[in-house]
N, C-alpha and C positions, 0 to 999 in steps of 0.2 A: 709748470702747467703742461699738458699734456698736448699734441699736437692736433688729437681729437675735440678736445675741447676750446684749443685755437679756431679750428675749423669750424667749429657751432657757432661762435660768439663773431667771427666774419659773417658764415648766413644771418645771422642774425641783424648785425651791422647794417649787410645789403639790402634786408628786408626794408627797412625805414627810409631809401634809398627811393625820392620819387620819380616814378618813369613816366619818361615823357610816349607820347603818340611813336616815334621813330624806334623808341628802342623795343618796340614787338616788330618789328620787321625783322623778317632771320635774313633776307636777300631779295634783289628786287623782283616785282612778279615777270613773269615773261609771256604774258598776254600781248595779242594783237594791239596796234595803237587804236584808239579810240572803245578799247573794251570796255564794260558796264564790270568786268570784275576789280579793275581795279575801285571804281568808285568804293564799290563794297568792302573791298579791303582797308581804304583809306577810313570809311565811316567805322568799321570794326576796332582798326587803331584808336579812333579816338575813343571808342567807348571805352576799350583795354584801361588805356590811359585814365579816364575820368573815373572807373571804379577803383583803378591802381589794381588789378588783378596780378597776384603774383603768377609768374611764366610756370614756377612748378606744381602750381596748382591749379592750374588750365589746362582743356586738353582741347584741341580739332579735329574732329572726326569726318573723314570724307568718304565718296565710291571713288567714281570714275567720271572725268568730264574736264572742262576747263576748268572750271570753277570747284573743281573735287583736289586742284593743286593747292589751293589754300596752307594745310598745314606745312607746305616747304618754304611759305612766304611769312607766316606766324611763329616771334620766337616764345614759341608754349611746347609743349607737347603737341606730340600728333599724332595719328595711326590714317595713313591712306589707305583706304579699305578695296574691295573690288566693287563690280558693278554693280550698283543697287542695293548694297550692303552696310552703307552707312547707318542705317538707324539702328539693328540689332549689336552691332559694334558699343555705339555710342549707349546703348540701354546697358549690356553689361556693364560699361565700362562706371554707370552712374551706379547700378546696383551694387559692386564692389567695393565704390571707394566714392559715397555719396556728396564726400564734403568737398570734391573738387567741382569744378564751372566746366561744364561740357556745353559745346557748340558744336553743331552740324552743317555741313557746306554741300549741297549738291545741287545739281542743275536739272532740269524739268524730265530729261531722260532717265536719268539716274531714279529722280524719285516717283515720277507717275508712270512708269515703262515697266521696265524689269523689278525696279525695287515697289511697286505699286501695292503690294502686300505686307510688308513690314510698316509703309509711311500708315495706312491705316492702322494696323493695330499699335506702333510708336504713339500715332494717336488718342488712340480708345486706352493705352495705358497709361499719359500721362505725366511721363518720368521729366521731372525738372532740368529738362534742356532747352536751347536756342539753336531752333531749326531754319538755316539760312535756303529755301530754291529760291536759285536764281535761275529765270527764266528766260530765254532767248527766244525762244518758237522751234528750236533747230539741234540735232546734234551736230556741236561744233567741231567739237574733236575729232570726230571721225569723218569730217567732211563730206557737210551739208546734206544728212539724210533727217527725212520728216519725223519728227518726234509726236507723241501727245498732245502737246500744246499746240504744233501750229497750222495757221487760221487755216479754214477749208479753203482747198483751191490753190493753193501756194506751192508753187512750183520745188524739187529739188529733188537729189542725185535719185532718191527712191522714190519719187511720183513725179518726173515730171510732164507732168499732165496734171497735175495738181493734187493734193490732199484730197482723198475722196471723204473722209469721214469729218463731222465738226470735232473743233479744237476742243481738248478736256477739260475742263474749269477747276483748275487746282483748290480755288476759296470755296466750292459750291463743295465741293468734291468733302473737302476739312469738314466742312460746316454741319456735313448730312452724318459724321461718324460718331456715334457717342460715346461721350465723356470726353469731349474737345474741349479745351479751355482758351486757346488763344490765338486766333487768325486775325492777319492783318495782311495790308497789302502796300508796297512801295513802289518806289521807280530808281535807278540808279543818277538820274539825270535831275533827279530832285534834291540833292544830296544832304540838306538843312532837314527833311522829311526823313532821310532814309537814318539817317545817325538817329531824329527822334522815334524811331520806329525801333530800333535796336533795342536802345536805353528800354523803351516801354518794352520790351520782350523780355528784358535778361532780369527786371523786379518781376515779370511775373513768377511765382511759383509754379511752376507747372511746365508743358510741354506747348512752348512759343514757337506757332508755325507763320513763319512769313513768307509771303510769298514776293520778289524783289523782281520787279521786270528789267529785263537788262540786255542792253544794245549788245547785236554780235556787229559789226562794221563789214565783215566779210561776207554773212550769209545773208541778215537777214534787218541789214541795214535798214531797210523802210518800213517796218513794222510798225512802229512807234515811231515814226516820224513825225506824224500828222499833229500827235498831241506834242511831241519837243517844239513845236514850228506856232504851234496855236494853242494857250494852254485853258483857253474857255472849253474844250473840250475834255479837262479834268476836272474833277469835284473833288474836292477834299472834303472827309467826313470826319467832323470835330467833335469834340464833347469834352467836358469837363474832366472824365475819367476816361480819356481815349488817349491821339496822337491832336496836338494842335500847334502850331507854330507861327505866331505871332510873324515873325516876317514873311510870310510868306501870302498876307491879308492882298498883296498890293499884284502880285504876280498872277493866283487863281481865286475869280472874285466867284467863280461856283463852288460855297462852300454849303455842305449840308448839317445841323448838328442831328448827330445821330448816338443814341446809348448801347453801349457797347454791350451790355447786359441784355439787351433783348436779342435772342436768337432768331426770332421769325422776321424779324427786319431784318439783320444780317443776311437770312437767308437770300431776303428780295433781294434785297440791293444788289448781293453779290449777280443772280440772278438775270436782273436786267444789263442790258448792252448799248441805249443810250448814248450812255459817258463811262469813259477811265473814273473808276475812283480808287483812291487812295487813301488809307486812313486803318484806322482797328473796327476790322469787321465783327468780333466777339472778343469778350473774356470773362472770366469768372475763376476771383481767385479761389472760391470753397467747393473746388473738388480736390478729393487725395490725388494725393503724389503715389508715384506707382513702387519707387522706393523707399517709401516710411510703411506703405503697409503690407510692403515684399522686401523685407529687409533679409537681407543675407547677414550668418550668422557670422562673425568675425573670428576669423583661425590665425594663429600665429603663423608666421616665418618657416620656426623651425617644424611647427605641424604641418606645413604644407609639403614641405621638405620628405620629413617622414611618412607620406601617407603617397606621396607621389616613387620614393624606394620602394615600398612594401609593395604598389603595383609593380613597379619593373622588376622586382623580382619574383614576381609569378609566371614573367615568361624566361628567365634566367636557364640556364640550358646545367 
């Protein structure tokens, strides 16, 4: 037998091979202690795990941020992109080669800032990903300058005097773009929520925008305080065809059921500012995918090959 076909019938082997939650960890993260990205990492593990997603046919696609480190912590594929470039990365990448699982990781800067034109039409096109912002109020990375999201008034390196403009509402923001199919929103600190928020994101078809609030311990530690400290101050929005978590009855007794399918509720809810809510603000699986009806046409290896000579040698001297 040949040592190529040695080498199939081990992939193969491995393939049947079940991976637990640890073995997608390429290395440990190096976030600050008490980060919101690790929780996410940890709920991401266990999703990996519970689909059994194979590593080579995953990919993580990030910009730039804390939470844009993800693919050096995930042992999948990765491509860490530059700033606010995650999403047009991650669209080729689904249009090219549609039958692999693409996730996206970026943080509130990355995607409502600089990248704030891509995340809408990533949107409006729908391409069958899992789009993780994780939200701090803060660019962290570049220590403590005011982003998008956070609240007006809030002090740091580039206002301090505070935030003169209100904070941008990332769900209102999804909600108002059309041909959106899947806004929800989580907490890092909820972690039973945040894994069932995932799971519900990666069956939907379509392009799964979550929005994951998430503790910076550095900047902007007291943000989310008030609801980690007292949780009557969060509503959890349940529904039969949503996010619902049975243990979680005894912890926040505000819970609302709300149907995911109706958009002008969504709308409100997201809307008002009352309460934190947490829950699937829309979905709707029967809109197209933006890769079945932009299919790119599939080219071999060796044509790629040949069609990329025939250019270099037009400028051949």
């Amino acid at each position: 037998m040949s040592s190529l076909a040695i080498s199939l019938l081990d992939l193969e082997a491995d393939s049947q091979v079940c991976l637990e939650a640890d073995d997608y960890q390429k290395r440990p993260g190096k976030w600050c202690a008490g980060c919101g990205d690790f929780g996410a990492l940890n709920a991401v593990k266990r999703l990996l795990a519970k689909e059994q997603l194979q590593p080579e046919k995953t990919v993580f696609v990030s910009g730039i941020g804390c939470s844009s480190r993800f693919p050096h912590y995930v042992n999948t594929y990765g491509f860490h992109g530059i700033h606010g470039r995650a999403l047009p990365v991650a669209t080729g990448i689904k249009l090219a080669r549609p039958e692999l699982d693409v996730f996206v990781t970026m943080g509130d800067g990355d995607c409502t800032s600089i990248g704030a034109g891509h995340w809408i039409h990533a949107t409006r096109y729908n391409a069958d990903m899992v789009v993780l912002m994780l939200d701090n109020n803060i660019y962290g990375l570049t220590k403590n300058q005011t982003s998008p999201t956070t609240p007006q008034g809030y002090a740091s390196m580039t206002s301090p005097k505070g935030a003169v403009l209100p904070a941008l509402d990332p769900l209102q923001a999804t909600l108002g773009v059309s041909n959106a199919s899947f806004v929800a929103q989580t907490a890092d600190w909820v972690p039973a929520h945040l894994y069932a928020t995932m799971q519900a994101a990666y069956d939907h078809p379509g392009f799964s925008f979550v929005r994951i609030l998430q503790r910076c311990p550095k900047f902007t530690a007291d943000v989310f305080q008030k609801n980690i400290e007292n949780p009557d101050l969060t509503e959890l929005l349940v529904h039969e065809n949503g996010v619902d978590v049975p243990s979680l009855k005894q912890l926040f007794k505000a819970r609302r059921v709300h149907d995911p399918k109706n958009i002008d509720d969504a709308r409100a809810l997201a809307h008002r500012t009352d309460k934190l809510r947490l829950g699937m603000f829309f979905r709707d699986d029967s809109l197209p995918v933006y890769e079945e009806i932009r299919a790119v046409p599939k080219i071999s290896a060796e044509e790629k090959v040949a069609r990329l000579n025939k250019e270099f040698e037009r400028y051949a001297v």
